[in-house]
C-alpha positions, 0 to 999 in steps of 0.5 A: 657722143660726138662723131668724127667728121670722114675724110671725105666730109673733111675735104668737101668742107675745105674746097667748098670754103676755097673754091667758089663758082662765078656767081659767088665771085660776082656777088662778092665783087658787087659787094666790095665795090659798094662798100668802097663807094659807102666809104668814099662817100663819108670820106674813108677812101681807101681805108677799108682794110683798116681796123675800126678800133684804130681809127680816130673817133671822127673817122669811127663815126663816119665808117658807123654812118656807113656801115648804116648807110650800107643796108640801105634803108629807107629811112636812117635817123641818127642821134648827133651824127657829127658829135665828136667830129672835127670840122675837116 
């Protein structure tokens, strides 16, 4: 049988996910201003509130480039990473 979650629980849930301290904020803004970086860097700036799925297929491949490029890897290889780009 599942058990209610109290008031309190209810509450402690609510603030924790609205309220966060400044280390979560400070991670949080290192985050955002690397992926803004990431995206300028494939030539996507200022696009990143933007749906992936209503982008064109050329600026598809390019956020995938730097949604990899993001996690830092040490080494990335790619299958035709321009195919379906246009020249621009």
């Amino acid at each position: 049988m599942k058990r209610e979650k109290s008031i309190f629980q209810k509450a402690s849930l609510f603030f924790g996910a609205v309220t966060r301290s400044k280390f979560q904020q400070a991670e949080e803004e290192a985050i955002s201003t690397s992926a803004r970086q990431y995206l300028e860097f494939v030539g996507l700036k200022g696009r990143g509130e933007e749906i992936a799925s209503s982008m064109a297929y050329g600026d598809q491949r390019r956020l995938e480039i730097a949604r990899a490029l993001a996690t830092e890897p040490r080494l990335l290889m790619l299958d035709e990473p321009a195919a379906g780009m246009n020249p621009q």
